[in-house]
C-alpha positions in Angstrom: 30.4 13.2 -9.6 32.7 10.8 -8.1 31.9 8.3 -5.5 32.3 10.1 -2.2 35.0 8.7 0.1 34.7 5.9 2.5 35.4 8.4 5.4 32.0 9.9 5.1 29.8 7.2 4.3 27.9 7.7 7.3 26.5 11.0 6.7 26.5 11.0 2.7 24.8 7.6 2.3 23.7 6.1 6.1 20.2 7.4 5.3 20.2 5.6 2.0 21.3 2.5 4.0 18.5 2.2 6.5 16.3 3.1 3.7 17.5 0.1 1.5 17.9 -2.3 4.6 14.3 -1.9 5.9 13.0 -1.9 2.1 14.7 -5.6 1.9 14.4 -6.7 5.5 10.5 -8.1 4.9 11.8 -10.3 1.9 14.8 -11.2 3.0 13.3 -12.4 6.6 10.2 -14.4 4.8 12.6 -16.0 2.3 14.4 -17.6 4.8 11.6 -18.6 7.2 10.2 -20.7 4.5 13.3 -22.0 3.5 13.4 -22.7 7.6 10.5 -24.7 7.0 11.3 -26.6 3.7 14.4 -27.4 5.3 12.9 -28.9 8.2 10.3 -30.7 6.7 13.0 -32.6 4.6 15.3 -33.2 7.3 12.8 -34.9 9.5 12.0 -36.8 6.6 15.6 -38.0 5.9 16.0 -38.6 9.4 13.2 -39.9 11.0 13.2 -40.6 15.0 16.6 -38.8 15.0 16.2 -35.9 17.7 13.0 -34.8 15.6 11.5 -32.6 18.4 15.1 -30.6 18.5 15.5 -30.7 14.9 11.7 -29.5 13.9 12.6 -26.6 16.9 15.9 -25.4 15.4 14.1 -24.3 12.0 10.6 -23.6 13.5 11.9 -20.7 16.0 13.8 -19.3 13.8 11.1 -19.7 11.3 8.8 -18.0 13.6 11.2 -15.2 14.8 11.7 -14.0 11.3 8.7 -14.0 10.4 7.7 -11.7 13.2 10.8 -8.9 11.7 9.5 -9.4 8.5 6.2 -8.0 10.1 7.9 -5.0 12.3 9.9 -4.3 9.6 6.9 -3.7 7.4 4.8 -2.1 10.3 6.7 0.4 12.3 10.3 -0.6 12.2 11.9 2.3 12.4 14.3 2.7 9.6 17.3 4.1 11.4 17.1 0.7 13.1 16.8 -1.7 10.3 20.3 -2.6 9.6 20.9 -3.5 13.2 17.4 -5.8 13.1 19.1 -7.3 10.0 22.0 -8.0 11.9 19.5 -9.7 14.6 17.7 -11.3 12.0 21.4 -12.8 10.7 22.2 -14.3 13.6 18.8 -16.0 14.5 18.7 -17.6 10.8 22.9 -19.0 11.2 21.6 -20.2 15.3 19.3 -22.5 14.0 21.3 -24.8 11.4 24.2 -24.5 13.4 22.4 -25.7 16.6 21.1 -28.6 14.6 24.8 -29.4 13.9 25.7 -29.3 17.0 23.5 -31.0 18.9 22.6 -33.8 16.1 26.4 -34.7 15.0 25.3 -34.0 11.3 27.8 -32.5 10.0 26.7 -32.6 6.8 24.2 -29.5 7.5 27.4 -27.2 7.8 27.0 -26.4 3.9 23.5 -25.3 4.7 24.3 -23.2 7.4 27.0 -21.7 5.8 24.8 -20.6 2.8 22.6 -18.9 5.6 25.5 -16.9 6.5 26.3 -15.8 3.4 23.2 -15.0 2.4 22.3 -13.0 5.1 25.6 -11.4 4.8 24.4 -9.4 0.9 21.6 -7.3 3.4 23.7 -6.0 6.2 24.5 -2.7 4.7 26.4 -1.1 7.5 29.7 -2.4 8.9 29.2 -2.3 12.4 26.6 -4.3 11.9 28.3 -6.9 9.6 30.8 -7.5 11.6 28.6 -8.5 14.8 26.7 -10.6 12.9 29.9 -12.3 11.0 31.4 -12.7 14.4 28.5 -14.4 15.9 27.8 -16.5 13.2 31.8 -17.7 13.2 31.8 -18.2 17.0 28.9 -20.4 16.3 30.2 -22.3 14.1 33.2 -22.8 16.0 31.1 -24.2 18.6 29.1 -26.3 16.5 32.7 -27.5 14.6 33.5 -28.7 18.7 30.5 -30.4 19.4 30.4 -32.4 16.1 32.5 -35.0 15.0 35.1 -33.4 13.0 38.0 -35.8 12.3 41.1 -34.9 10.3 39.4 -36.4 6.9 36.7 -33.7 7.6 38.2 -30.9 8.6 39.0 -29.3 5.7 35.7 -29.5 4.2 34.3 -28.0 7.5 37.3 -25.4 6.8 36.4 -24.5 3.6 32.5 -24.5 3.7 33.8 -21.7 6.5 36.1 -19.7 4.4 33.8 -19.8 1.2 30.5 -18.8 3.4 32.1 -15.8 5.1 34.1 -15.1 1.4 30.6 -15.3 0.0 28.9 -13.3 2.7 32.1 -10.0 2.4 31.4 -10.3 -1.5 27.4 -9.9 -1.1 27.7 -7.3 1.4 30.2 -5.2 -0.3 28.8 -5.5 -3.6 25.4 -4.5 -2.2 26.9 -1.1 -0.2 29.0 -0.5 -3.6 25.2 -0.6 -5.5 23.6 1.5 -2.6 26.4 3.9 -2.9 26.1 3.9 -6.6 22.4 4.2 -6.6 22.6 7.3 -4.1 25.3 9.5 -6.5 23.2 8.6 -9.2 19.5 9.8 -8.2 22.0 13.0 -6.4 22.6 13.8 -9.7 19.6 13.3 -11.8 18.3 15.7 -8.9 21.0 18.2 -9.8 20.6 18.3 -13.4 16.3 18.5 -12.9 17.3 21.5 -10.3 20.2 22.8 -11.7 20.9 24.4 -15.8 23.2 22.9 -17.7 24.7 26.0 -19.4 25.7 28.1 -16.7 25.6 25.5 -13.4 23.3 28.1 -11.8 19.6 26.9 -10.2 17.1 26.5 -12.6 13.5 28.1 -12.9 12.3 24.6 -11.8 14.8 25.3 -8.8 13.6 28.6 -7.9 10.5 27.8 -7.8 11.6 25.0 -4.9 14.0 27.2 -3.1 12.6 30.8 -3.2 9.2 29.8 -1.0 11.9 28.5 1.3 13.5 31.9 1.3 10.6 33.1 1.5 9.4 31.1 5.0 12.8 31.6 6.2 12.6 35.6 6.1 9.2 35.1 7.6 10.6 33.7 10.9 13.5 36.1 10.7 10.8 39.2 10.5 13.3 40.3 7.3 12.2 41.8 4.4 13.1 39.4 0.8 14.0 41.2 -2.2 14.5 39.6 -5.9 16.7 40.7 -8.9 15.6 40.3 -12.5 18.1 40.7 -14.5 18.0 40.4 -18.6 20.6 40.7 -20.7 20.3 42.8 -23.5 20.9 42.3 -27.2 21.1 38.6 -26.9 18.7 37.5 -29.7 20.9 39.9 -31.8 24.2 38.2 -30.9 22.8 34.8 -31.5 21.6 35.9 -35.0 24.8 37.8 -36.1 27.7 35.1 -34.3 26.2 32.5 -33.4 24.7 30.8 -30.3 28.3 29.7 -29.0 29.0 33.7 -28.9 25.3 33.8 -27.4 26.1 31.0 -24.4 29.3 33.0 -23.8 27.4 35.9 -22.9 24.9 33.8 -20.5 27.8 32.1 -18.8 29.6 35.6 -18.5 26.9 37.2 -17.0 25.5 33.8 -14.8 29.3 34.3 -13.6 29.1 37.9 -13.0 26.4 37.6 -10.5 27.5 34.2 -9.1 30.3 36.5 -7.5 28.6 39.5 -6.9 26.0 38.1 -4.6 26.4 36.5 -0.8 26.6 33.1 -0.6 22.9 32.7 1.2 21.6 34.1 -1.7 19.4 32.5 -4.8 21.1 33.1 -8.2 18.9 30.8 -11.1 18.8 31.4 -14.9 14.7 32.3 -15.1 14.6 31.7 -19.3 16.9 32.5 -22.0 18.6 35.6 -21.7 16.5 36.0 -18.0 18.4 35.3 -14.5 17.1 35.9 -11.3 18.6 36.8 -7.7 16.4 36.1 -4.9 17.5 36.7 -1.0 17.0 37.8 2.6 17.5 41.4 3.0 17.2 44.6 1.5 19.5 43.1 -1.8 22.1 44.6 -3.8 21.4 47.8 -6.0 20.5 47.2 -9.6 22.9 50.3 -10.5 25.7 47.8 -8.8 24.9 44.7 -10.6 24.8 46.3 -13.9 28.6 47.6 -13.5 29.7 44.7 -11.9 28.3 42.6 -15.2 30.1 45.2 -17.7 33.0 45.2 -15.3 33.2 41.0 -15.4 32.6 41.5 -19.6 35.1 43.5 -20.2 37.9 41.2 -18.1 36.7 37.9 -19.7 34.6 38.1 -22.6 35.8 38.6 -26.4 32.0 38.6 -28.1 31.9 41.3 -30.3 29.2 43.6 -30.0 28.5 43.0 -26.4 29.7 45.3 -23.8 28.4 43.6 -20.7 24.9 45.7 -21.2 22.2 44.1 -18.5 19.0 45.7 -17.7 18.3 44.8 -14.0 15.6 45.6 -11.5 15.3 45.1 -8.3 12.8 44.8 -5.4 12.8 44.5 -1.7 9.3 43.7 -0.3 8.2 42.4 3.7 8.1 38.8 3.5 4.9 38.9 5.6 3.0 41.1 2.6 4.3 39.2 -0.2 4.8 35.5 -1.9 7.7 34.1 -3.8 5.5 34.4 -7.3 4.2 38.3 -6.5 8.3 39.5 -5.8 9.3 37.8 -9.2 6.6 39.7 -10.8 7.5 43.2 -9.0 11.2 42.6 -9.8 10.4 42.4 -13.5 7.9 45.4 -13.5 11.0 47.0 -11.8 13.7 45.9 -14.9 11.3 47.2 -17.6 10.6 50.4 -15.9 14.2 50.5 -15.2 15.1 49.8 -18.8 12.6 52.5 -20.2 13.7 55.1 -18.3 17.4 54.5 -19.6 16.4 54.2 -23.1 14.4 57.3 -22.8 17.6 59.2 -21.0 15.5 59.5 -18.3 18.1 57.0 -15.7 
């Protein structure tokens, strides 16, 4: 399964976004509060008298407001919300260096604010987002570049501490939506192959077993009467023995497609066990007489096994959903195939 494209993003992976922005919004926001507080500690130290109250205040708010998301985020934050409060979170860690900047004429604490940036940059999964907080945090730094002493020997270093923080910060955050996105296809299809068999592409028995009570509660609430279809092919152990089990898999797949297009969309079609397959649906269902001719018919057309001619025994049953469950209508459907299958044998149907 290929990577979906980027015009969908937001309804393929936007859950998987919040999900991994709130998951990494409680360490990302304590990380940087205490390095808000190393840092301040160690610049009051290296600059002792020099606006310490404003100094101490532009690491210790910020400190103190992240520390506060790091709590919502891990009590109540909604997670539809939790790339936007990284966003938030973004912009209150670059205010803080970049306020010290300003106001104190250091511009050596430009590199530190820029690694802010970019740091904060790798957790903002969605692009909206980003780009608020990437704009704030530039227009900050613009102001903090006016209010400092930049002279022409410094501006290119305040220049490219700029273009290597936001380069940084584009890097992070589109390597971290290319993992997300990655992650997402993968564990979509590790849930397909656990739901789905390999052979024939059809549901598996594991899958029925998920989907058919959901058939069953949906026909429930529709007041509609459920039916299953067991259908089993015949003389497949005979096939595998006499040509092989490549000549036996052709079979399953023939008959796995038969039914795929026999059936309505809406409807259930799983491989039950090995020469077993299953149709479960709402409604009265198709008539076993039908699915059998519709199997030889599809045989004939596609398949080249000797000694097969599309022979199927099928039975099928149509129950109330109220007086039933999804394990009782299995049963009665497969009571119904070897009834059905007696009777033939005995020239009786």
């Amino acid at each position: 399964m290929a990577l979906r494209d980027h015009t969908d993003f937001r309804e393929t992976y936007g859950a998987a976004y919040d999900a991994a922005a709130k998951r990494d919004l409680p360490f990302i926001s304590i990380i940087t509060a205490v390095l808000f507080v190393v840092f301040a500690v160690i610049d009051v130290l290296t600059h002792p008298g020099d606006h310490t109250v404003v100094r101490l205040m532009t690491s210790f708010v910020p400190a103190i407001a992240l520390s506060g998301l790091a709590y919502w985020a891990r009590h109540g934050l909604p997670t539809r919300l939790a790339p936007s409060m990284v966003a938030i979170g973004g912009i209150v860690a670059v205010s803080g260096p970049l306020a010290t900047v300003g106001l104190t004429d250091h511009a050596s604490d430009i590199g530190y604010a820029m690694l802010i940036i970019a740091a904060t940059g790798a957790v903002v999964y969605r692009q909206r987002p980003f780009w608020i907080f990437a704009g704030v945090a530039l227009s900050l730094y613009g102001l903090a570049a006016l209010n400092a002493p930049v002279s022409q020997d410094t501006f290119g270093d305040w220049l490219a501490a700029g273009l290597m923080a936001v380069g940084l910060g584009v890097a992070l955050f589109t390597s971290r939506r290319h993992s997300v996105r990655v992650m997402t296809d993968a564990n979509e299809r590790l849930a397909h192959l656990a739901g789905h068999d390999a052979l024939t592409g059809l549901v598996n028995r594991h899958g029925l077993e998920t989907a058919g009570p959901t058939v069953l509660a949906l026909a429930r609430r529709e007041g509609r009467t459920v039916f299953a279809a067991f259908v089993d092919i015949d003389r497949l152990s005979e096939i595998n023995n006499e040509y092989g089990h490549g000549a036996g898999d052709e079979v399953i797949r023939t008959v796995a497609d038969a039914l795929h297009d026999t059936v309505r969309e809406a409807d259930v079609v799983a491989r039950w066990g090995g020469d077993e397959i299953v149709l479960v649906g709402i409604g009265e269902g198709p008539d076993a007489r039908r699915i059998e001719e519709a199997v030889r018919d599809h045989a004939v057309r596609t398949t080249a096994v000797p000694g097969w001619d599309g022979q199927v025994s099928v039975g099928v049953t149509s129950l109330p959903s109220t007086a039933t469950t999804f394990e009782a209508l299995i049963l009665a459907a497969d009571a119904e195939m070897y009834d059905r299958r007696g009777r033939r044998r005995s020239g009786a149907a």
